[in-house]
C-alpha positions in Angstrom: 33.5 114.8 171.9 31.6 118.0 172.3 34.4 120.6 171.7 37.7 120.4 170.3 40.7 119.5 173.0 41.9 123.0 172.1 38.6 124.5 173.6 39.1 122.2 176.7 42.4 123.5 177.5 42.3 126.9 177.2 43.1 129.7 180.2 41.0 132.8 180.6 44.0 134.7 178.9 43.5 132.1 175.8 40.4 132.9 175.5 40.6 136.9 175.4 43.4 136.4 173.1 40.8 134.2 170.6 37.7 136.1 171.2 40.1 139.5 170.0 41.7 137.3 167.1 37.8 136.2 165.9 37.0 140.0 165.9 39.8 141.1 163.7 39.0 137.6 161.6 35.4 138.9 161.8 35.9 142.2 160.2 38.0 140.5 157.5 35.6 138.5 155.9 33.1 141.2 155.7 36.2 143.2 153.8 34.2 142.4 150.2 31.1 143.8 151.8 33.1 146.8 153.5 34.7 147.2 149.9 31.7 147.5 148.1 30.1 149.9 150.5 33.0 152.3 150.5 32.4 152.2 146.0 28.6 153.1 146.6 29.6 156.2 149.2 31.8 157.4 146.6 29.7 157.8 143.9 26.7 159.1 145.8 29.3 161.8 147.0 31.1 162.4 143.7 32.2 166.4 144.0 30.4 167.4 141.2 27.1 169.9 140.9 26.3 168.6 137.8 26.4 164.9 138.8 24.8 165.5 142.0 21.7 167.4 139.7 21.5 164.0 138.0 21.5 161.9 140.7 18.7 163.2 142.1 16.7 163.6 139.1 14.0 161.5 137.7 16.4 160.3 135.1 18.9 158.7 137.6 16.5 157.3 140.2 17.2 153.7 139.1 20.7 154.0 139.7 20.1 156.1 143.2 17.9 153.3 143.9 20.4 150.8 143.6 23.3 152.7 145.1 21.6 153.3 148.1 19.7 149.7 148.4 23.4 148.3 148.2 24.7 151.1 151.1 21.6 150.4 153.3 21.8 146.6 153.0 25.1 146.4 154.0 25.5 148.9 156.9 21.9 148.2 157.6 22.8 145.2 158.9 26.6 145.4 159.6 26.2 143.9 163.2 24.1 141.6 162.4 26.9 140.6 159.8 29.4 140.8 162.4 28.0 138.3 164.6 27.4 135.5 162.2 31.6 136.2 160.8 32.8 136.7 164.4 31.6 133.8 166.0 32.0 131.7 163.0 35.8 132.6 163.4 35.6 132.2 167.0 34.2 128.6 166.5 36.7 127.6 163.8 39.4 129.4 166.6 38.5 126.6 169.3 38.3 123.4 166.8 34.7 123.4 167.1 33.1 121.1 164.2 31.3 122.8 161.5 28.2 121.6 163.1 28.9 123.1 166.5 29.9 126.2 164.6 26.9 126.8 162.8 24.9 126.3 166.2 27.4 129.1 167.9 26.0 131.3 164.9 22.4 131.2 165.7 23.2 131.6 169.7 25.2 134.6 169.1 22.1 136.0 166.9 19.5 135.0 169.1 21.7 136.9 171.8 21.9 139.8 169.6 18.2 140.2 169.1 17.3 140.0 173.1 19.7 142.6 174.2 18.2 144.9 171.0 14.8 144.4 172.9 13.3 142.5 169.9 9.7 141.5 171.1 9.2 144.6 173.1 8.9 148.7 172.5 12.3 149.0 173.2 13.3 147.7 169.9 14.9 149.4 167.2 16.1 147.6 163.8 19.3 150.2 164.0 20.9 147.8 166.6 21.0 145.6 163.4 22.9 148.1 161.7 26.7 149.8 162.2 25.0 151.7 165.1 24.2 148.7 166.7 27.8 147.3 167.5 28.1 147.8 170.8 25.4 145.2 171.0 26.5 142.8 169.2 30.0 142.7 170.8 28.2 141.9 174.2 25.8 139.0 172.6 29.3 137.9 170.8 30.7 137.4 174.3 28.0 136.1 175.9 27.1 133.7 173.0 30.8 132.2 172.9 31.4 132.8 177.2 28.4 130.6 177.8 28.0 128.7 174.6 31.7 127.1 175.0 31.4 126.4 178.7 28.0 124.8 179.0 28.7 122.7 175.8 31.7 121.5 177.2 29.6 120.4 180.5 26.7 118.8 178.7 29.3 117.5 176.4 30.4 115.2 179.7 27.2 115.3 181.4 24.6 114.0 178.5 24.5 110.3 176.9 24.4 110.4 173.4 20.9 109.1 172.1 20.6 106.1 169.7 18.7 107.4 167.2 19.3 109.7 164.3 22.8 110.9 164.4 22.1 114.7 163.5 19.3 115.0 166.2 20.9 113.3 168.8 24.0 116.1 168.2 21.5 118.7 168.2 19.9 117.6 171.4 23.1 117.9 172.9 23.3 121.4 172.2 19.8 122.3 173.9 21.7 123.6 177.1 24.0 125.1 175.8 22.0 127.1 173.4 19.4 128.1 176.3 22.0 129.0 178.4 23.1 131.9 175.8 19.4 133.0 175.7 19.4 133.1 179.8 22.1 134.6 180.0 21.0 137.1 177.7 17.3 137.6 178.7 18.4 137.9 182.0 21.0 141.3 181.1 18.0 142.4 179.2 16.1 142.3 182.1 18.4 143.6 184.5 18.8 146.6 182.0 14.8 147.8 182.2 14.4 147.3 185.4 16.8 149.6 186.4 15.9 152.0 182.9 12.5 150.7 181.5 12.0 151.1 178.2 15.7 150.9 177.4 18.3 148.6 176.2 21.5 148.2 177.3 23.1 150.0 174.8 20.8 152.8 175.0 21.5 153.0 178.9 24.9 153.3 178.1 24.9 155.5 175.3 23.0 158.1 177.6 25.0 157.7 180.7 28.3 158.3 178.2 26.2 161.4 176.2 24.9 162.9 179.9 28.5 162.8 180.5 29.7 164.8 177.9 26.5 167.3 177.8 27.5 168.2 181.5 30.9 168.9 180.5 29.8 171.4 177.7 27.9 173.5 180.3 31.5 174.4 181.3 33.4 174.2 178.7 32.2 172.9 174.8 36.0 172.3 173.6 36.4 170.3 176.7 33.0 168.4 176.1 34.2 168.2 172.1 37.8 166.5 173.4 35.6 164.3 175.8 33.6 163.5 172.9 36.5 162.8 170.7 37.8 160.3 173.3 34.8 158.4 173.5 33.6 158.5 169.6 37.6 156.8 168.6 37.9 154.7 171.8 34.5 152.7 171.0 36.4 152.8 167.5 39.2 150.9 168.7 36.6 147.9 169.5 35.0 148.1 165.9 32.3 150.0 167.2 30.8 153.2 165.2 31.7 155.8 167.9 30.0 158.6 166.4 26.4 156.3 165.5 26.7 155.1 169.0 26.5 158.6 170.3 24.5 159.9 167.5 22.4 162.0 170.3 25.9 164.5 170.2 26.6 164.7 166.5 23.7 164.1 165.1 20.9 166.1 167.7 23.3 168.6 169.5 25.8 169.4 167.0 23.3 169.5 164.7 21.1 171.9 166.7 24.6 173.9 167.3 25.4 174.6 163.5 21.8 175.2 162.8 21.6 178.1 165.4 24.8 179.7 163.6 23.0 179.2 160.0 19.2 180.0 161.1 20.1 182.5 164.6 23.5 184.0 163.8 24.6 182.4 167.0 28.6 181.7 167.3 28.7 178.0 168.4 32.4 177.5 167.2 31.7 173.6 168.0 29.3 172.0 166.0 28.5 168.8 163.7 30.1 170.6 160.6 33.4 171.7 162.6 33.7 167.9 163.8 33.2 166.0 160.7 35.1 168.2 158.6 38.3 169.2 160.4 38.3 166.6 163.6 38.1 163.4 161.9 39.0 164.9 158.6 39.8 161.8 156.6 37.8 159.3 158.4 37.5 158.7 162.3 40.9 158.5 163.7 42.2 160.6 161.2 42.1 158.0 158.5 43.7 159.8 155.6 47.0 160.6 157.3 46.9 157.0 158.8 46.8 156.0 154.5 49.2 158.6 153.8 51.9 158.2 156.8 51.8 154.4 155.6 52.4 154.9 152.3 56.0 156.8 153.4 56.5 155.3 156.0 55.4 151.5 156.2 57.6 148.7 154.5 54.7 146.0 154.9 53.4 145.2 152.0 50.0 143.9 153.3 49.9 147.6 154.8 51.1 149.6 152.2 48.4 147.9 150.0 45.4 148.2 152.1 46.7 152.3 152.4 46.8 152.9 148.5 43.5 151.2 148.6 42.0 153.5 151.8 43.5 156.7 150.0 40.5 157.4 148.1 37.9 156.9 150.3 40.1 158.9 153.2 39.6 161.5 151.3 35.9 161.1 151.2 36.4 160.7 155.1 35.9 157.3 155.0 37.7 155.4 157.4 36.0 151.7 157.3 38.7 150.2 154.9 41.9 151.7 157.0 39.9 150.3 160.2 38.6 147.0 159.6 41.3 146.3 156.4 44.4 147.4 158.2 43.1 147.3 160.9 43.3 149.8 163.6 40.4 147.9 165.3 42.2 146.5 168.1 45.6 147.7 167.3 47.6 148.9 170.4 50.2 150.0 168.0 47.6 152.5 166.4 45.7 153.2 169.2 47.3 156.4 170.7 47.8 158.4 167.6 44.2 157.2 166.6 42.4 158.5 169.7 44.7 161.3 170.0 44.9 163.2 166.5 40.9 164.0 166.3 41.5 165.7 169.9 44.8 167.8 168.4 42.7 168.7 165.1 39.7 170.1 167.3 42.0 171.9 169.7 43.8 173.5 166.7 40.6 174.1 164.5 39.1 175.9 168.0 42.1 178.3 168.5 42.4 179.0 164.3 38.1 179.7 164.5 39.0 181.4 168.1 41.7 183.5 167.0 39.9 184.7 163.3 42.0 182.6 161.0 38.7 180.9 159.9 35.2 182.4 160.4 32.8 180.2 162.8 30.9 177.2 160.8 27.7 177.9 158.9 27.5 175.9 156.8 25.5 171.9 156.5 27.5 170.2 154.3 27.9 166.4 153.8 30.3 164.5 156.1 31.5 162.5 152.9 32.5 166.0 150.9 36.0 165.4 149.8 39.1 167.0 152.0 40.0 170.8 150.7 36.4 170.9 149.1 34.9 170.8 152.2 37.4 173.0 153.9 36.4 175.8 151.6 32.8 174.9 151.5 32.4 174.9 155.1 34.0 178.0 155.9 33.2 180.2 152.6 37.2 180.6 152.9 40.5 179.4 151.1 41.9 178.7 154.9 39.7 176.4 155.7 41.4 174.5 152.8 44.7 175.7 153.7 43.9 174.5 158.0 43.3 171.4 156.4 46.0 170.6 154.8 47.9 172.0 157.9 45.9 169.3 160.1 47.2 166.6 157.8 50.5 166.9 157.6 50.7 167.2 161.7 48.8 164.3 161.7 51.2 162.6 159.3 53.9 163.5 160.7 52.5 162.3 164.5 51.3 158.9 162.8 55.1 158.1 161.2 56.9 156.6 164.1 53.3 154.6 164.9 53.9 153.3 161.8 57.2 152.5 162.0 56.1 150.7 165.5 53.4 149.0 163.8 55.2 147.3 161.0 58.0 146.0 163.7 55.3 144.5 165.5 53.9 142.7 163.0 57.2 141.0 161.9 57.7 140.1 165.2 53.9 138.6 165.8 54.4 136.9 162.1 58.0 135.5 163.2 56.9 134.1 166.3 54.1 132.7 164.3 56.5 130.6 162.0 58.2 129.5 164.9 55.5 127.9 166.5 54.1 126.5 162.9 58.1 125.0 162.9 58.0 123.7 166.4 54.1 122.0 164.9 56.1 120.3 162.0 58.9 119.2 163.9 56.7 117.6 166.6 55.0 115.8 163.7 58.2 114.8 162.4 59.1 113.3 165.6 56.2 111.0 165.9 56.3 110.2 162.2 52.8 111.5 161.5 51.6 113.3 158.8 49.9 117.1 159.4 48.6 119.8 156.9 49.3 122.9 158.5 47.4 124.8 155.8 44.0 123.3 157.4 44.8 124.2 161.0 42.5 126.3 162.7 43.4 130.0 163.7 46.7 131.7 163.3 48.3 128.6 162.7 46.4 127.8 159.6 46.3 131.7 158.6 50.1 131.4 158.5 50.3 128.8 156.7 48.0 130.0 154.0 50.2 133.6 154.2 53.9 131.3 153.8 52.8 129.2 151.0 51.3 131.8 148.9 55.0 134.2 149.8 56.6 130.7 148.5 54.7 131.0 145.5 55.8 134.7 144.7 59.2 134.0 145.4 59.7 130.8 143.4 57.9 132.8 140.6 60.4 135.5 141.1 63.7 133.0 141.6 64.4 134.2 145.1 65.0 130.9 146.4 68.3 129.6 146.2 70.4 126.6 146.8 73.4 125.8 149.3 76.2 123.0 149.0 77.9 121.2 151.6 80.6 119.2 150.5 81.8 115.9 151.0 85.2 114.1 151.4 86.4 110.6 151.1 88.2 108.6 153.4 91.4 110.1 151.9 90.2 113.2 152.7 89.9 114.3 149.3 86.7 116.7 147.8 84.2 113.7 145.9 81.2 116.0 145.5 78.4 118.7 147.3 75.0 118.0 148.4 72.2 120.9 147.1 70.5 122.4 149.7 67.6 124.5 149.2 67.3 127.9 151.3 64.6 129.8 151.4 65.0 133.7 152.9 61.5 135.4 153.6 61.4 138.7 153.3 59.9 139.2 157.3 61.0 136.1 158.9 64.7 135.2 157.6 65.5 131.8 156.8 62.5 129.2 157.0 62.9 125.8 158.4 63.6 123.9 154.6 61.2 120.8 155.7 58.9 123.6 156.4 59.5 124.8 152.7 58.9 121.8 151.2 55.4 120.6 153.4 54.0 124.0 152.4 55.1 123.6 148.7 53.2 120.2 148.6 50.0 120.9 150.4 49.8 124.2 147.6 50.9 122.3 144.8 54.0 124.0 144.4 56.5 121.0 145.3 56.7 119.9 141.2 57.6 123.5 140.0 60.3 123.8 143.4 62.0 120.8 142.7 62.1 121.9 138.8 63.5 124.9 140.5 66.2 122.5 143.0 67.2 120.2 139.7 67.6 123.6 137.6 70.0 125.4 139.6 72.1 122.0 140.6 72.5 121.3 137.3 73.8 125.2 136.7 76.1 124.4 139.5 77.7 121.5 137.7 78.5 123.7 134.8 80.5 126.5 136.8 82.2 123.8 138.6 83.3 122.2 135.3 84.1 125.5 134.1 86.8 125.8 137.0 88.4 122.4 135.9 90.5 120.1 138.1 87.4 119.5 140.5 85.1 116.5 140.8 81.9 117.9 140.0 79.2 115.6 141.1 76.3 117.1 142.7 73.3 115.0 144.4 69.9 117.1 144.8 67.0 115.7 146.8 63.4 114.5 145.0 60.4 113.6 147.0 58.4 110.9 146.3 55.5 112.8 145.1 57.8 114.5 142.1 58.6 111.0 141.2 55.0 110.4 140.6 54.5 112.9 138.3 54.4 111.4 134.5 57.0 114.3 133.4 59.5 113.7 136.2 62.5 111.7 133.8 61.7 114.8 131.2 61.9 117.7 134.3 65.5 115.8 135.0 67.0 116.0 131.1 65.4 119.2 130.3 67.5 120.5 133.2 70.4 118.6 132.3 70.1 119.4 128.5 70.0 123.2 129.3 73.3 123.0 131.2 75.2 120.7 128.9 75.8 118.2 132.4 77.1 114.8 132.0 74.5 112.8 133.8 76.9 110.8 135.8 77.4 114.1 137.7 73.9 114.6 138.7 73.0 112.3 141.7 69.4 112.2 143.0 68.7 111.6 146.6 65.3 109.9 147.8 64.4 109.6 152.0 64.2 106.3 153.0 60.0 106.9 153.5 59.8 108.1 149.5 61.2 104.7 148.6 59.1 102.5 150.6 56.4 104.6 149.4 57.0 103.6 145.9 54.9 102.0 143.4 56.0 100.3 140.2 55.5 103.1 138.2 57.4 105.4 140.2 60.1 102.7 140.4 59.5 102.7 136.5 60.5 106.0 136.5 63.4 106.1 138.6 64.9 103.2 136.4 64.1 105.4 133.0 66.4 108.5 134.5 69.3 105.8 136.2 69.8 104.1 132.8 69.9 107.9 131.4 73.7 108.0 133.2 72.4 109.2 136.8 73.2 107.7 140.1 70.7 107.0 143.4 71.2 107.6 146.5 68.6 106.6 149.4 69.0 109.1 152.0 68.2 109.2 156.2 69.1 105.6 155.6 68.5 103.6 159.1 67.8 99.9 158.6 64.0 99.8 157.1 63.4 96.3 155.8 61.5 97.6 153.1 63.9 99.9 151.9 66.9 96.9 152.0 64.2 95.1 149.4 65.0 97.9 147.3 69.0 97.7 147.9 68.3 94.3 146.3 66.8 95.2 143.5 70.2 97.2 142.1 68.4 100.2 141.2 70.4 102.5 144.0 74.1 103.4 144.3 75.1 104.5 147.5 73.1 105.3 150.8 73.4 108.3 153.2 73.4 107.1 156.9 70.0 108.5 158.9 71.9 111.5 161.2 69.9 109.8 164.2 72.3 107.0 164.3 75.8 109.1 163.2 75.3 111.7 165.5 75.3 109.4 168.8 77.9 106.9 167.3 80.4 107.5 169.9 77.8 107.2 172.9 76.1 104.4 171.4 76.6 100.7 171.2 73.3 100.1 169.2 73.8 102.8 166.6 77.4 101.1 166.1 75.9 98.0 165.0 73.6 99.0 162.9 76.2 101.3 161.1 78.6 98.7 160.6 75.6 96.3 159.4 74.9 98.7 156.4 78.2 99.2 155.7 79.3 95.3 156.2 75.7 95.3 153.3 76.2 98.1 151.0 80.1 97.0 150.7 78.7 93.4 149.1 76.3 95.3 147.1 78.9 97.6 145.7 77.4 100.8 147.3 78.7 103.9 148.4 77.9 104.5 151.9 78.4 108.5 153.4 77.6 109.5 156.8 75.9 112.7 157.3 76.3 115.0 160.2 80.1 114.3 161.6 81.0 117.0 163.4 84.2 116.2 164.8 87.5 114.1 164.1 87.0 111.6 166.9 83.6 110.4 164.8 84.7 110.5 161.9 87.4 108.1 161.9 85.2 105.9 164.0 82.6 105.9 161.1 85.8 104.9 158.9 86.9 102.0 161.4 82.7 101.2 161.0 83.0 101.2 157.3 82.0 104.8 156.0 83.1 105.5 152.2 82.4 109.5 152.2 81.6 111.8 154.8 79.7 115.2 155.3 79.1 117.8 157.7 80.1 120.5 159.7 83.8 118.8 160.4 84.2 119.7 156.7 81.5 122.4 156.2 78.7 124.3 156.7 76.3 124.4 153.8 78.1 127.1 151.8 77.5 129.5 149.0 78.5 127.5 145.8 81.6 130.1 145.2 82.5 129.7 148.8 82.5 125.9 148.5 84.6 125.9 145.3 87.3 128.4 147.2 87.4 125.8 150.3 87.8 123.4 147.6 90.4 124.6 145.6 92.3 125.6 149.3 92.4 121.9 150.2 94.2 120.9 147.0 
């Protein structure tokens, strides 16, 4: 098979959704080199005249050298970076093998450098660089448009040949892999024949610059808001707005503030007045986006990556609050982030319009920290105090966003572990094993994120345990069952098989059933300490625990530290652990039972394996499967085999309780069948342990 049978399947709407998801995934893993960046900007900006003298000495240019090798080499080449991470993602996305991925890759890149014109006059090594993003989201989406279709055609179309494995798999990629670079050559084309000697980012970049010039003939805080819309809405996509209309900030702006400093002239709107109190904090207004988060946000992820954006906001560096939080994509974000630079340029126009700051002489850098640069730039303490006015509007605008933002994200996270729950009940159904930590794209992400929230909240005893009781055929109390519960802080309660997959794919499942064995055996004791009620309790183990050469000393240390008689503490195995069994775990299992402790085989249904077991003596009672106690009343079969174990375990001296009654009329059939004990909702939900020991002590 050429692609995965995800990638066959998959609607138009699929795919936006996945191409958007392998952006943001994109821009994540380059967070290290986005990280690193952000450290050199700082201290090539430090705030300090007599650093910056030694910085630019002869003494320091080793360490200039390097600070600015590590800056150019990363944003140098940002897009080209981009393209490699967001169609690697994009790959992994649609199940592609590692092999298809990789050839993806080196489309996508090939696709990058034909629309940058490489090969002909029009090209400019910038389009490798930040600047050049625009770019490389069009080669992305031609790369993984035409890449995925024409793969999945020449995956039906072309015989495999018998020879070498690798190049027969790479021959089968040839179409697809030209198509890309028609596809791409062809735009190219297109592009300087209609504007020769241009790319298609230049075209566009001019038509959008042209745009805003012929505004500023009428009105230059019109063509400033104009500019302001464009510069954060190519933002929103991950694209530098301000590099990608450099010809504004960068030529006119520039020309503007250097005919107030040179001339006298009185352009209030110039490069200095835009980087300094429009995007003051970063593009989007990145500082108050950190700040408003830190009051306002109650996601952790977010409130982490804001206390980690602070700093650099107030360097006006947005890149971590953007590609970390991100506002890339984020409809949440997206109208306070376009928005806010407009409502700082409108208020910084009518404060320079109305005197309370003089007009803008001065060329400072964009990366001068906020308040310094206030007062630098206007020679005034109000451009400081504007500032600060700017921010806490901006704040204050960005709150409720935030507030939206977070409830968003619990939402998209719950629905998440809903669908990763429906995945393992599916695989429960067809009795197939799945690790949901490998799967591809959100899935697998989720995963990842709910196994390492289980680890911080077994670490930090947040788990806890449930008890259903059960009662004889008397109708008398015998004992609980320990259930484990697991609350997450975003999602509520999480599917307990769910729990324990993800605790044994991340290695957790020894230290949670430590955890399960610990707090039943705590139960015991306040249940003795109430006197007058039976106070057996039976906890699961998995048949992995059991494997594990300290399992018999995991069961006494937990029983030694509660002062338990073991005879109260019953373990419960599924019916798959025991089949599963080897002699040593078997070994094992004997060691704790002759310690005092009772077995129980649990989802019991008639496995002829597991009756081998019954034989050997080494289990006391069974639990019926709830499959075959639920239907009882409906079903002939299920009868049969119910009073068949029964009719068994009654010869073998066993126990037998049936799980899952729910109602009188089944529960006295499951007696006339042979039941011993009986639990469920007809008794019980799974209750608090001091809730179960008040409906106990009512029933006496």
């Amino acid at each position: 098979m050429i692609m995965g049978d995800f990638a066959l399947t998959m609607d138009s709407d699929s795919r936006k959704e996945i191409f958007r998801d392998s952006m943001i995934g994109g821009f994540t893993l380059m967070i290290p080199l986005v990280l690193i960046s952000v450290v050199t900007i700082l201290l090539l900006n430090i705030p300090s005249a007599g650093y910056t003298s030694w910085l630019y000495s002869g003494s320091a240019s080793a360490y200039r050298y390097i600070l600015l090798s590590i800056y150019d080499s990363i944003w140098g080449n940002f897009a080209f970076f981009a393209v490699i991470t967001i169609s690697w993602c994009y790959g992994k996305s649609i199940d592609l093998s590692s092999f298809q991925g990789v050839i993806l890759v080196m489309s996508s890149v090939i696709s990058l450098y034909v629309l940058a014109g490489a090969g002909t006059d029009a090209f400019d090594r910038e389009y490798l660089s930040q600047r050049g993003m625009f770019t490389a989201i069009v080669a992305l989406f031609i790369s993984c448009s035409v890449f995925c279709n024409m793969a999945k055609w020449a995956g039906a179309t072309m015989p495999s040949l018998r020879i070498n494995r690798m190049f027969s798999a790479s021959m089968r990629h040839f179409i697809p892999v030209l198509g890309v670079l028609c596809v791409s050559e062809l735009v190219h084309v297109v592009v300087s024949l209609f504007a020769p000697g241009m790319t298609l980012q230049s075209l566009i970049s001019s038509l959008l610059t042209g745009g805003v010039f012929w505004v500023a003939e009428f009105s230059p805080l019109l063509a400033c808001i104009l500019y302001g819309i464009l510069a954060m809405g190519l933002w929103y996509f991950g694209i530098h707005g301000q590099n990608f209309l450099y010809v504004i900030n960068d030529g006119a702006y520039t020309n503007f503030l250097n005919e107030n400093i040179v001339e006298g002239a009185d352009n209030i709107v110039n490069m200095t007045f835009f980087n300094t109190f429009c995007v003051i904090g970063g593009s989007g207004a990145a500082l108050s986006l950190a700040i408003a988060a830190l009051i306002a946000s109650k996601n952790k992820t977010t409130r982490t990556v804001s206390k980690i954006g602070l700093l650099p906001g107030i360097f006006n560096s947005s890149e971590i609050m953007t590609y970390c939080l991100p506002t890339v994509f984020n409809k949440n974000l997206v109208i306070p982030f376009i928005s806010l630079p407009l409502i700082n340029a409108i208020i910084t126009y009518a404060a320079t319009y109305f005197g309370f700051i003089p007009v803008i002489r001065e060329n400072i850098s964009w990366a001068m920290p906020v308040l310094l640069s206030g007062y630098f730039s206007t020679g005034s303490i109000r451009g400081s105090i504007l500032q600060v006015f700017l921010i806490v509007i901006d704040v204050l605008v960005y709150i409720p966003f935030v507030r939206l933002n977070d409830r968003a994200i619990e939402t998209s996270f719950e629905a998440d572990v809903a669908e990763l729950t429906r995945i393992l009940k599916k695989a429960e159904d067809e009795v197939r094993e799945i690790d949901l930590m490998s799967l591809s794209g959100r899935m697998g992400e989720t995963a990842r994120s709910l196994a390492y929230d289980l680890k911080k909240d077994l670490k930090h005893r947040k788990l806890f345990m449930v008890y259903q009781a059960q009662f004889d055929k008397n109708n008398k109390y015998m004992g609980a069952e320990a259930l484990l519960r697991w609350k997450h802080e975003s999602c509520g309660f999480i599917y307990p098989p769910l729990s324990i997959e993800l605790a044994t794919e991340s290695g957790l499942l020894y230290r949670l059933e430590e955890f399960v064995f610990d707090e039943a055996c705590r139960s015991i004791g306040i249940i003795k300490s109430h006197g007058g009620i039976p106070c057996k309790i039976s906890a699961n183990i998995t048949g992995v625990s059991a494997l594990n050469p300290d399992f018999v000393g995991m069961i006494d240390r937990a029983v030694k530290a509660h002062n338990v008689d073991p005879d109260d503490l019953w373990i419960e195995m599924t019916e798959q652990a025991v089949m599963n069994s080897n002699p040593s775990t078997m070994a094992r299992l004997k060691d704790v039972r002759d310690k005092g402790h009772k077995f129980l085989i649990d989802d019991f249904g008639m496995g002829h394996t597991s009756i081998d077991y019954l034989k050997t003596g080494m289990f006391d009672g069974v639990k019926l499967d709830g499959k075959i106690t639920r239907d009882v009343l409906d079903n002939e079969s299920d009868r049969h085999i119910i009073s068949s174990v029964t009719s068994m375990c009654a010869d073998m001296g066993m126990i037998v309780i049936a799980e899952y009654v729910e109602g009188e009329r089944q529960r006295d059939l499951l007696k006339i069948l042979g039941g011993d004990a009986f639990q469920g909702y007809l008794y019980s939900m799974p209750i608090s342990l001091e809730d179960m020991i008040e409906l106990v002590e009512s029933r006496r």
